[in-house]
C-alpha positions as CSV (number, residue, x, y, z in Angstrom):
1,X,87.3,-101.8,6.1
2,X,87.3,-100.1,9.7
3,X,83.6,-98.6,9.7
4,X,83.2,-95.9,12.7
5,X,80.0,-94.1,14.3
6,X,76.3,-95.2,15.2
7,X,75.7,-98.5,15.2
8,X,72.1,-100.7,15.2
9,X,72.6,-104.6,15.4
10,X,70.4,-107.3,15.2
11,X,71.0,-110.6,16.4
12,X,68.4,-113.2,14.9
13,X,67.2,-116.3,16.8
14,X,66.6,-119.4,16.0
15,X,62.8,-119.6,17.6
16,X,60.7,-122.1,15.3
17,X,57.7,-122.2,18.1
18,X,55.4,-119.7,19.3
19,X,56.3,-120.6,22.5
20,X,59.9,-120.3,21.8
21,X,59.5,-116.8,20.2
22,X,57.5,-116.0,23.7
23,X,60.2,-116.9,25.6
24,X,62.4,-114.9,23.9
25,X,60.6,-112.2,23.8
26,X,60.8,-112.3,27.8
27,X,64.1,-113.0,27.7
28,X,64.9,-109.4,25.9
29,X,62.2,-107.5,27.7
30,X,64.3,-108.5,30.9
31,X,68.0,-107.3,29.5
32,X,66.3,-104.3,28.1
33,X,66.6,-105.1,24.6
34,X,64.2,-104.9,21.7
35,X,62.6,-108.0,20.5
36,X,60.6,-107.6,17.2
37,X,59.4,-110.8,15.0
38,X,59.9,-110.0,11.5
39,X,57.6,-112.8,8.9
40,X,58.5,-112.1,5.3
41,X,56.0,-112.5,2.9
42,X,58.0,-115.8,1.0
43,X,61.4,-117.5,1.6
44,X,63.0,-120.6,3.0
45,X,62.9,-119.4,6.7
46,X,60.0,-116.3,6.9
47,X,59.9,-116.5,10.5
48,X,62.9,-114.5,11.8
49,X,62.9,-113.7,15.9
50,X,65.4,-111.2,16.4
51,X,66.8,-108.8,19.5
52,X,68.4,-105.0,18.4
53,X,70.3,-102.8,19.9
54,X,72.3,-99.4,19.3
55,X,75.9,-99.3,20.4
56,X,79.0,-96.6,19.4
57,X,82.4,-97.0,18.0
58,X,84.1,-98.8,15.6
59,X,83.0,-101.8,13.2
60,X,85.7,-104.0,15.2
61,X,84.5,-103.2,18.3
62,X,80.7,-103.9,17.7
63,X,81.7,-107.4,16.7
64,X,82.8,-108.0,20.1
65,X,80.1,-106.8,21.9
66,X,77.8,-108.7,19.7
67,X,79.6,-111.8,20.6
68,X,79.4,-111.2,24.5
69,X,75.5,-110.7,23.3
70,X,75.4,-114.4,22.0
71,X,77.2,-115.8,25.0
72,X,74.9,-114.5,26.9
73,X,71.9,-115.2,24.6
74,X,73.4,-119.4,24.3
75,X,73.5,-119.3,28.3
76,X,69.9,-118.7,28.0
77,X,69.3,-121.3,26.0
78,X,68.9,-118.7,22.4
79,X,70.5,-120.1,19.3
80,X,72.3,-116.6,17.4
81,X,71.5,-117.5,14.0
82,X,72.2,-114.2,12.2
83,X,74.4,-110.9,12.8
84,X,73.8,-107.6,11.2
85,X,74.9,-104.8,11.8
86,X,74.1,-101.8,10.5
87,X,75.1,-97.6,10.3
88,X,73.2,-94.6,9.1
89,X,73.6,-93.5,5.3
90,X,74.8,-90.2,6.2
91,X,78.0,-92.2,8.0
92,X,81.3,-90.9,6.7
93,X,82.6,-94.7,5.5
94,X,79.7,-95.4,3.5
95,X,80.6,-96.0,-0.3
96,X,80.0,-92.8,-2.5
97,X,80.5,-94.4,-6.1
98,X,80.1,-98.1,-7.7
99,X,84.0,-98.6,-7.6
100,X,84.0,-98.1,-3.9
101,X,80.7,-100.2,-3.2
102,X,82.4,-103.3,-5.2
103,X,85.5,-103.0,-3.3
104,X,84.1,-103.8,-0.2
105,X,82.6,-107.1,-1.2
106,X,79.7,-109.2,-0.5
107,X,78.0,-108.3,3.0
108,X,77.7,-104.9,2.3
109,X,74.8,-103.5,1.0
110,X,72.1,-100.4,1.2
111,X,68.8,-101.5,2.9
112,X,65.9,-99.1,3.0
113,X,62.8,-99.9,5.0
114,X,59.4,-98.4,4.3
115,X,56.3,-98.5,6.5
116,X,53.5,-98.8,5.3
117,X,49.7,-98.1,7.0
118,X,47.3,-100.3,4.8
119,X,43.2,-100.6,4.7
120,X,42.5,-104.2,6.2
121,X,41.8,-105.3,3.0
122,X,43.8,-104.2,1.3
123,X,45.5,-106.5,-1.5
124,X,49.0,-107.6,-0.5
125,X,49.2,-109.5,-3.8
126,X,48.8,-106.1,-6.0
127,X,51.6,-104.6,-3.4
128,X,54.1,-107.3,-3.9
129,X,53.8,-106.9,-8.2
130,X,54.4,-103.2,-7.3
131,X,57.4,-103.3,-5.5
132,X,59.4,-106.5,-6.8
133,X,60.9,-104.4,-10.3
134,X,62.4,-102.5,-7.4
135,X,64.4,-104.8,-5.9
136,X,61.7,-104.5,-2.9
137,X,59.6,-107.3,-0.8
138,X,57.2,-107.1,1.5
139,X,57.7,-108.4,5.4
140,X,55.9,-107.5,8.7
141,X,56.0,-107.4,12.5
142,X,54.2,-110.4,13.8
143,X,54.0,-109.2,17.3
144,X,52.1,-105.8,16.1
145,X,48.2,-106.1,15.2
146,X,46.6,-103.1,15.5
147,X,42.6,-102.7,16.9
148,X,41.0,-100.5,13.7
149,X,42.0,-103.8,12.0
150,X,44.3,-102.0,9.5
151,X,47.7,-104.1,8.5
152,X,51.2,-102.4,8.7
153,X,53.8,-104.2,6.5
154,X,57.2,-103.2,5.4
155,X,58.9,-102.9,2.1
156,X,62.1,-103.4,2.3
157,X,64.9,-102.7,-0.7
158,X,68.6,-103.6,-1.0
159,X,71.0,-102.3,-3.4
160,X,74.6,-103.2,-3.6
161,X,77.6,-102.6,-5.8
162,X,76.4,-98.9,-5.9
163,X,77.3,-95.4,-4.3
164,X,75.2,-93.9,-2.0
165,X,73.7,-91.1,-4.2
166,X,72.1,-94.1,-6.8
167,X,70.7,-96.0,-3.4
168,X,69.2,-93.0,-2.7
169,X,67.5,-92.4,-6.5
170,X,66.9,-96.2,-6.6
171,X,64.7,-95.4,-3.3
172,X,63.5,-92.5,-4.7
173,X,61.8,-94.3,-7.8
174,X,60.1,-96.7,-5.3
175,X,58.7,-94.6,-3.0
176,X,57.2,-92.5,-6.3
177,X,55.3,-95.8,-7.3
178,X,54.2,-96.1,-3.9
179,X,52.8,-92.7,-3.9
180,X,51.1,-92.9,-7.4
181,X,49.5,-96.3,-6.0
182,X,47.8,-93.9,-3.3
183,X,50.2,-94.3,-0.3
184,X,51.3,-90.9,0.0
185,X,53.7,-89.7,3.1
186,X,51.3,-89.8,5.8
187,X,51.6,-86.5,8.7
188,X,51.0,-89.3,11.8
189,X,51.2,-93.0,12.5
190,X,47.4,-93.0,11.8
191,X,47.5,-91.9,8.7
192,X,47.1,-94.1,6.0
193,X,50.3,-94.2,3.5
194,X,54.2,-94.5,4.5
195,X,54.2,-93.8,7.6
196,X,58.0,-94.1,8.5
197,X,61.4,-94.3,6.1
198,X,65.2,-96.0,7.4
199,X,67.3,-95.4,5.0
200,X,71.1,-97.5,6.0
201,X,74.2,-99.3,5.0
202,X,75.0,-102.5,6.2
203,X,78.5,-103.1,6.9
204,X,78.4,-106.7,8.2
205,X,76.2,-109.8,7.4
206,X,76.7,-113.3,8.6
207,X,74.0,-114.7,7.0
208,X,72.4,-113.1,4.1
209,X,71.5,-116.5,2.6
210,X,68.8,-117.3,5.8
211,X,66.9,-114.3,3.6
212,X,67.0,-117.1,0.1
213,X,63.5,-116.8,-1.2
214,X,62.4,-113.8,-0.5
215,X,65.4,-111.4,-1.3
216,X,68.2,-114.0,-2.1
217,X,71.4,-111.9,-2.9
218,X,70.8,-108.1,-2.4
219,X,70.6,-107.4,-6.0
220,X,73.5,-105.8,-7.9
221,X,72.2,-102.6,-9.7
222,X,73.5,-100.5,-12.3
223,X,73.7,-96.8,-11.5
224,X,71.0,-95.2,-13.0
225,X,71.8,-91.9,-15.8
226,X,69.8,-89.4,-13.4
227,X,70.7,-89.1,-10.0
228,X,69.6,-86.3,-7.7
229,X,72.1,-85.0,-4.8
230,X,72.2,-86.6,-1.8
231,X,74.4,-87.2,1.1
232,X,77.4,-88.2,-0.5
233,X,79.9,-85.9,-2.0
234,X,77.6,-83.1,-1.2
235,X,77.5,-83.7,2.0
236,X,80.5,-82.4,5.1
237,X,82.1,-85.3,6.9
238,X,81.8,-83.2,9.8
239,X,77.5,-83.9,9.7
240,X,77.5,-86.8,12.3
241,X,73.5,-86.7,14.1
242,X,75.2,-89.8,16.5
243,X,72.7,-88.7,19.1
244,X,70.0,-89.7,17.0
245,X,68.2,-92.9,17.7
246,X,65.3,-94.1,20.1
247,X,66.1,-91.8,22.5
248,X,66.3,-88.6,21.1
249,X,66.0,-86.6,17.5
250,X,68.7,-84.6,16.0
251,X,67.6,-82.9,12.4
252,X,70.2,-81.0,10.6
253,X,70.4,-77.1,10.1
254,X,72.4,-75.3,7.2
255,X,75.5,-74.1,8.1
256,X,76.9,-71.3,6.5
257,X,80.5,-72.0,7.1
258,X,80.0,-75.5,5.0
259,X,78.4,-73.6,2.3
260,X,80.8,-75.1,-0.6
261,X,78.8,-78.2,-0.2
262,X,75.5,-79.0,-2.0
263,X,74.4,-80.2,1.4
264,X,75.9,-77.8,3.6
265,X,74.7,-79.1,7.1
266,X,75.3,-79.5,10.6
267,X,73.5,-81.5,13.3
268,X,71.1,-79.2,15.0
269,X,71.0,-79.7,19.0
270,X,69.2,-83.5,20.2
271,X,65.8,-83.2,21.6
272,X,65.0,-85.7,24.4
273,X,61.7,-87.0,25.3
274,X,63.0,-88.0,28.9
275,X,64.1,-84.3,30.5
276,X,66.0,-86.1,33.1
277,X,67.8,-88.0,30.2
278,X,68.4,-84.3,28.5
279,X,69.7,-83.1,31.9
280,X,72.5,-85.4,32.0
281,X,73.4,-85.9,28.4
282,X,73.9,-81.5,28.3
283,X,76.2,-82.2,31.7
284,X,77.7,-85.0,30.1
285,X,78.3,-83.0,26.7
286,X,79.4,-80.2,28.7
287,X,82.6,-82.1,30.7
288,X,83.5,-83.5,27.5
289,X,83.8,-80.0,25.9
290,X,86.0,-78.6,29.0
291,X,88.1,-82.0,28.5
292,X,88.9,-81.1,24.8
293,X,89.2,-77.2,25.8
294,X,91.9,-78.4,28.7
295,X,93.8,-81.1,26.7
296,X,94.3,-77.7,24.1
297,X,95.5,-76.2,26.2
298,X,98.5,-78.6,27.3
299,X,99.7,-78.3,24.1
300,X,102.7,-76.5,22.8
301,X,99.9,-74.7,20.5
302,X,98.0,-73.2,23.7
303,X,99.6,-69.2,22.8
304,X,98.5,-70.4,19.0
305,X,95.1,-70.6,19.7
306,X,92.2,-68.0,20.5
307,X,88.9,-69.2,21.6
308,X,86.2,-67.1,20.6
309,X,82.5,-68.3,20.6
310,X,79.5,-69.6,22.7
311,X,82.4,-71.2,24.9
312,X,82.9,-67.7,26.4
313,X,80.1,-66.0,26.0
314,X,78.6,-67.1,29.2
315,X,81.5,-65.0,31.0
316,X,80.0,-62.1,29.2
317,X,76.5,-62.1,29.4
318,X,75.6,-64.4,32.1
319,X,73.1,-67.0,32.3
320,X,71.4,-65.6,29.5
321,X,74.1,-67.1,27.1
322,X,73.1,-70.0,24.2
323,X,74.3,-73.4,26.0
324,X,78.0,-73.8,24.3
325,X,78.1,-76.0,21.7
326,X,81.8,-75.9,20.0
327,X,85.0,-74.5,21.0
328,X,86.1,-72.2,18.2
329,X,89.6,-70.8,18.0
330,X,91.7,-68.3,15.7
331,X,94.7,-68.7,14.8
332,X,98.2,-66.8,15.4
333,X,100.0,-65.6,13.8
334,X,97.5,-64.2,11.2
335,X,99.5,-65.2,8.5
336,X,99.6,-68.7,8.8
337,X,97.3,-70.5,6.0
338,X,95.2,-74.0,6.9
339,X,97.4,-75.4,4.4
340,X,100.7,-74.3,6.3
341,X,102.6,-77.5,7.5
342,X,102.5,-75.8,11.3
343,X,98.9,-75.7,10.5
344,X,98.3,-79.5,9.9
345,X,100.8,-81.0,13.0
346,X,98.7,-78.7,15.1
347,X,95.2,-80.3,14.1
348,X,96.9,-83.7,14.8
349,X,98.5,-82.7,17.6
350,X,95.0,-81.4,19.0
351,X,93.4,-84.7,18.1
352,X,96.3,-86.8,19.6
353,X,95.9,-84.5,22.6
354,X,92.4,-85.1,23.5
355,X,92.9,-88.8,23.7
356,X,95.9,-88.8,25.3
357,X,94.4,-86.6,28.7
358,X,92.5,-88.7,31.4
359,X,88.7,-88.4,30.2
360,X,86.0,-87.3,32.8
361,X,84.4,-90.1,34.8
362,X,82.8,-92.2,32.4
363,X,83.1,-90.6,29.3
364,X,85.2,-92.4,26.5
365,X,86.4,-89.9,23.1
366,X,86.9,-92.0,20.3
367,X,89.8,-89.9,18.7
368,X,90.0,-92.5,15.7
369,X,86.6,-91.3,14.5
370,X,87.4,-87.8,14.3
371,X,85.5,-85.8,11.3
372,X,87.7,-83.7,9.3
373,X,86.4,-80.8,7.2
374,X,87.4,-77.3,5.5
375,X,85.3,-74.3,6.5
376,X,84.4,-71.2,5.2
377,X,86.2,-72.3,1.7
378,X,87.0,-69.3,-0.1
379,X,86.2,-67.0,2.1
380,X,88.6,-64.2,3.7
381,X,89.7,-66.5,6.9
382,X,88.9,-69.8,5.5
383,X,89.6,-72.8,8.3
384,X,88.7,-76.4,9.7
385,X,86.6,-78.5,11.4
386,X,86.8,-81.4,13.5
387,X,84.1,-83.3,15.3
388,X,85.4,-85.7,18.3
389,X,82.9,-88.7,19.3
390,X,82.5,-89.4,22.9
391,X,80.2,-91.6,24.7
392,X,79.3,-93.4,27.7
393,X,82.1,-95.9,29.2
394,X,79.5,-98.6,30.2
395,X,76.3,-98.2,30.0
396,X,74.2,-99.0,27.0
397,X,72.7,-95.9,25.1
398,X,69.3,-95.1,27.0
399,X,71.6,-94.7,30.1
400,X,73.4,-92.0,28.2
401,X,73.4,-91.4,24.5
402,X,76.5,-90.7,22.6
403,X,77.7,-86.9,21.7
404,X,80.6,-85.3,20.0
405,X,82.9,-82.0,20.4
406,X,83.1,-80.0,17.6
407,X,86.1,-77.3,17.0
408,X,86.2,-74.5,14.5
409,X,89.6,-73.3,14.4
410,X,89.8,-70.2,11.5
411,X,93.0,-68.8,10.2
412,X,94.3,-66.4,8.7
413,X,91.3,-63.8,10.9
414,X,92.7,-60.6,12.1
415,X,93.0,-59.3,15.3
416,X,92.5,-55.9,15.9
417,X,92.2,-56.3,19.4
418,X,94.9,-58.4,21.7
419,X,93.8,-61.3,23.2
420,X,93.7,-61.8,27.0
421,X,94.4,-65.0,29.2
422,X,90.7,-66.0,30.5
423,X,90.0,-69.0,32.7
424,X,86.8,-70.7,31.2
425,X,85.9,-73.5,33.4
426,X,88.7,-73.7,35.1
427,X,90.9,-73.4,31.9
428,X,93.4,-71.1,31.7
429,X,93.3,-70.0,28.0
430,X,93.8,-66.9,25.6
431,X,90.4,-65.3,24.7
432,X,88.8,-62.6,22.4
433,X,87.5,-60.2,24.6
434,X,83.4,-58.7,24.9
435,X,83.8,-55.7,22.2
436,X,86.0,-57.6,19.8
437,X,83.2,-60.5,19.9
438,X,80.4,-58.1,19.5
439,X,81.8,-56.5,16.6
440,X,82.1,-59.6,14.9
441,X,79.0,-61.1,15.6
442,X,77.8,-57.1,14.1
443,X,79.9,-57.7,11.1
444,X,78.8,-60.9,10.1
445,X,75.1,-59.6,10.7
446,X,75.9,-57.1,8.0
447,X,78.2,-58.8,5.5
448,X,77.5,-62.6,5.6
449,X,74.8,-63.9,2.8
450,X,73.6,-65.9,5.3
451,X,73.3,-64.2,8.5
452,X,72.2,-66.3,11.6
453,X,69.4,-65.8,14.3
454,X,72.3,-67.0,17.1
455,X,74.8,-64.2,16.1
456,X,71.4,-61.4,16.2
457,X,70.2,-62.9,19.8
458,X,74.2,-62.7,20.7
459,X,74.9,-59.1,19.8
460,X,71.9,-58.0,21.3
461,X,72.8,-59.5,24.8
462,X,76.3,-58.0,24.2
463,X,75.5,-54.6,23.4
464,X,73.3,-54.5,26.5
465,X,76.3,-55.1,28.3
466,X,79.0,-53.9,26.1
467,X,80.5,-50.4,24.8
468,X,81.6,-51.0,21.2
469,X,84.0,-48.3,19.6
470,X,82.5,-47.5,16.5
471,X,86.4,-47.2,15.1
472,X,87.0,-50.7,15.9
473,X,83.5,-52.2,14.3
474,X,84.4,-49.5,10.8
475,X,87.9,-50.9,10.8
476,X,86.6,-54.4,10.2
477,X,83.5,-53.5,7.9
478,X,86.2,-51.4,5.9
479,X,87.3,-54.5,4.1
480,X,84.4,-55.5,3.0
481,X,82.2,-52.4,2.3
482,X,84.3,-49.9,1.5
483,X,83.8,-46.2,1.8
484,X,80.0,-47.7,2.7
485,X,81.6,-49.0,6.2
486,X,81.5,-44.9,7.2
487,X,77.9,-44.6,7.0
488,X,76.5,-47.9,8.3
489,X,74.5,-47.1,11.4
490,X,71.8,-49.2,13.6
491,X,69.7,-49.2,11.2
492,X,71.2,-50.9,8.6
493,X,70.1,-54.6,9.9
494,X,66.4,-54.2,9.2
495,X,66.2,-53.3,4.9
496,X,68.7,-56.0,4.2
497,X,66.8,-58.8,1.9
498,X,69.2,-61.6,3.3
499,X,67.8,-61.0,7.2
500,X,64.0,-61.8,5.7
501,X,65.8,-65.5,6.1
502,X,66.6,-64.9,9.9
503,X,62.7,-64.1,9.8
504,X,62.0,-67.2,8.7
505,X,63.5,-70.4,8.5
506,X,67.1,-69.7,10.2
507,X,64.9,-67.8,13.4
508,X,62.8,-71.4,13.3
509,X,66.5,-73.3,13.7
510,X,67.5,-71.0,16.3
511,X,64.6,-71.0,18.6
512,X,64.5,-74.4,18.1
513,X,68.0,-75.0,19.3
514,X,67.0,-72.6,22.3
515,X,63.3,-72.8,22.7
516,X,63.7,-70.4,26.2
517,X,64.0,-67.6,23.5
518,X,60.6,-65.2,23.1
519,X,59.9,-62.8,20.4
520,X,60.5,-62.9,16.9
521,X,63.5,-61.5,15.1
522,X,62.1,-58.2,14.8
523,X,61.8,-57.7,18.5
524,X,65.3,-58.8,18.4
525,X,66.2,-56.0,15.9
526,X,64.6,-53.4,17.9
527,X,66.5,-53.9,20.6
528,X,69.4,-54.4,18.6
529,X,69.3,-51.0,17.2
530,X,68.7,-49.8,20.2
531,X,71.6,-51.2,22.4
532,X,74.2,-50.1,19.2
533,X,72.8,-46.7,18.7
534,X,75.4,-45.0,21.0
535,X,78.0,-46.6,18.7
536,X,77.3,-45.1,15.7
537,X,76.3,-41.1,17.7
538,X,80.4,-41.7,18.2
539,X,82.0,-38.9,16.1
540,X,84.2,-40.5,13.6
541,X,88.2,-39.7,14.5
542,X,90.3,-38.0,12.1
């Protein structure tokens, strides 16, 4: 099986001397890789030297560069051992259910690592008796001693031959023992307790017999009769955090328009600990959403397709707009369904599009790893998602981490007012003008069950700047609240229960997404009513 995404390899060495280890420890310090010397607590070869690294793409083509890795490693005089390689549970390939897991064979397995901050005497002995019904053992960094004389050690589980949601309960019952042994989740590294958790699926294994003696064969295990939901089934294709690694975080956020799922998320905007790093990774993210934006548009579905969005919202408001981070379109005509054959050879044809346009300088889409998902199931204009990989041509992932382009393209939407050709960029596309995009970001402020901090600080910024006919904003409330829609006013935000949720937790997404934002969402309110009450002093027509 073709595996696609985030990648993490390691390449073991054969290093039986300190001295060796030491030299290839140098060796990796000078190709900027990281060395780390794992001894296992037992086993026929406990001492395993190894370098890691992060890479993007496809299963087939992580092979290759790990075997350019070992030329280079042999040329130093490094012995590859082992390869491993290794993708995030929450990858899209990863095995849901038992059938599945067995098809792929042996080499494939879930491996979950736990670290552990332990009292300096603590008994290791006692530890390993713990964790062994678990399928778990007990390894450790050699290279890593800490001064307070407190030991760190891993436990680390494998489970194969079983979907994800099981790997996850299977974890689940081991890091419960753990806690009612004392190690509890710690808040910091110097906490005592688990101190860290990698939860992954590996997808390839050279050598799982170098681990004989201390794991042997990652053990087969039946499902277990309770599971608890996880990322599996639950979960959208579409949630791919590939920024994620050492050099930035990416948590996830609920997303509304996934609600249908258990798990209904979407990765929330990377945070970077190097600001130059963040500066070229937005630029980069940025050229790569103009490239997809322009390769739509050379398509024979161009006049099909309306952007709407944070993609134009900066033509509106200025430099006060959210940094764009999808391209969302509706469709025309109106009465074409998702399902519609037009429907599906235009999603194609987009994907097809975007790989087949000259990229920007450097960047690389990987069109075969395209996300698919459905959107806003059973709602009034349901639609679909995709989410396009790109990353750097070249360099390795500190240089510049990988990204992707999401679309949202809706059907089946309404539109009371006609769209108008707007260059974006330097695109030439059809648009949804200012009023028509503040009335819906209004609308779905008053009818959505989960209404968003990003649509509030949006409307406000529009209305500021925007007239909006209170005709056009009743005619699409109508639908949806009735005769109610006639005597909705400004006011009408602030009793709602559901906005107590952009007071709380969807207000701590938002502003964490865009952390320039100050005041709290009833600030935002105020001025919200305040920039809309002219709408509704409009005296209704008729």
């Amino acid at each position: 099986m073709e595996f696609a995404g985030d990648f993490e390899t390691h390449l073991t060495l054969r290093a039986e001397s300190d001295a060796e280890v030491a030299s290839a420890a140098a060796w990796a310090a000078g190709q900027g890789l990281k060395f780390t010397h794992i001894r296992l607590d037992r086993g026929d070869a406990p001492s395993q030297p190894m370098v890691t690294y992060h890479g993007h793409g496809t299963l087939t083509g992580q092979r290759a560069r790990a075997d350019r890795w070992r030329a280079r490693l042999a040329g130093a005089g490094f012995t590859v051992v082992r390869e491993k390689h290794e993708v995030s549970c929450v990858n899209a390939d990863v095995p849901d259910t038992r059938e599945e897991a067995l098809a792929l064979g042996p080499g494939h397995y879930f491996e979950t690592h736990l670290k552990l901050l332990l009292p300096a005497d603590a008994d290791l002995a006692e530890l390993s008796r713990l964790v062994e019904p678990h399928g778990a053992r007990l390894s450790r960094n050699a290279r890593r001693t800490r001064d307070d004389g407190r030991q760190e050690r891993f436990v680390t589980q494998r489970c194969s031959g079983v979907g994800r949601s099981t790997a996850f309960e299977l974890y689940r019952t081991l890091a419960d023992s753990l806690r009612a042994h004392g190690l509890d989740d710690a808040r910091d590294e110097e906490e005592a307790g688990i101190i860290d958790t990698e939860l992954e699926f590996v997808v390839y294994d050279s050598a799982l017999d170098l681990d004989a003696g201390w794991m042997d064969d990652a053990p087969v295990t039946d499902p277990v009769v309770s599971r608890r939901s996880w990322y599996g089934p639950g979960h959208p294709a579409t949630f791919l955090p590939n920024t994620a690694g050492p050099h930035a975080t990416q948590e996830k956020v609920f997303d509304p328009a996934l609600k249908q799922f258990d798990h209904a998320f979407r990765s929330a905007e990377p945070a970077f600990a190097d600001p130059g790093l963040a500066d070229r990774w937005w630029a980069a993210n940025h050229s790569a959403m103009e490239h997809v934006l322009r390769a739509v548009a050379s398509t024979r579905w161009a006049d099909s397709l309306v952007l709407r969005g944070s993609m134009t919202m900066p033509l509106w408001v200025g430099e006060q707009a959210r940094r764009p981070r999808d391209l969302d379109f509706v469709v025309l005509p109106e009465t074409r369904s998702a399902e519609h054959h037009d429907s599906v050879r235009m999603l194609d044809d987009l994907v097809t599009a975007v790989g087949a346009l000259d990229p920007p300088a450097e960047l690389v889409f990987d069109v075969a790893g395209t996300r698919r998902e459905g959107i806003w199931t059973y709602e009034r204009a349901s639609g679909r998602r995709l989410v396009i990989p790109w990353q750097h041509a070249e360099g390795p992932h500190e240089v510049l981490p990988p990204g992707a382009v999401q679309v949202d393209v809706v059907f089946q939407e309404p539109l009371p007012q006609a769209p108008q050709v707007t260059v974006v960029g330097d695109v030439p596309v059809l648009a949804v003008g200012p009023e028509l995009s503040l009335a819906w970001k209004v609308q779905w402020l008053l009818t959505d069950m989960y209404p968003q901090g990003k649509d509030l600080y949006d409307a406000v910024l529009l209305a500021e700047r925007t007239a909006l006919s209170r005709e056009l904003l009743v005619t699409l409330l109508r639908p949806e609240l009735g005769e109610e829609a006639e005597r909705i006013d400004e006011t009408a935000l602030r009793p709602r229960d559901a906005i107590r949720q952009v007071g709380d937790q969807e207000w701590a997404h938002f502003v964490r997404d865009c952390p320039w934002v100050e005041g709290g969402p009833d600030e935002w309110i105020d001025r919200f009513e305040a920039a809309l009450a002219p709408t509704f002093r409009e005296v209704p027509k008729g």
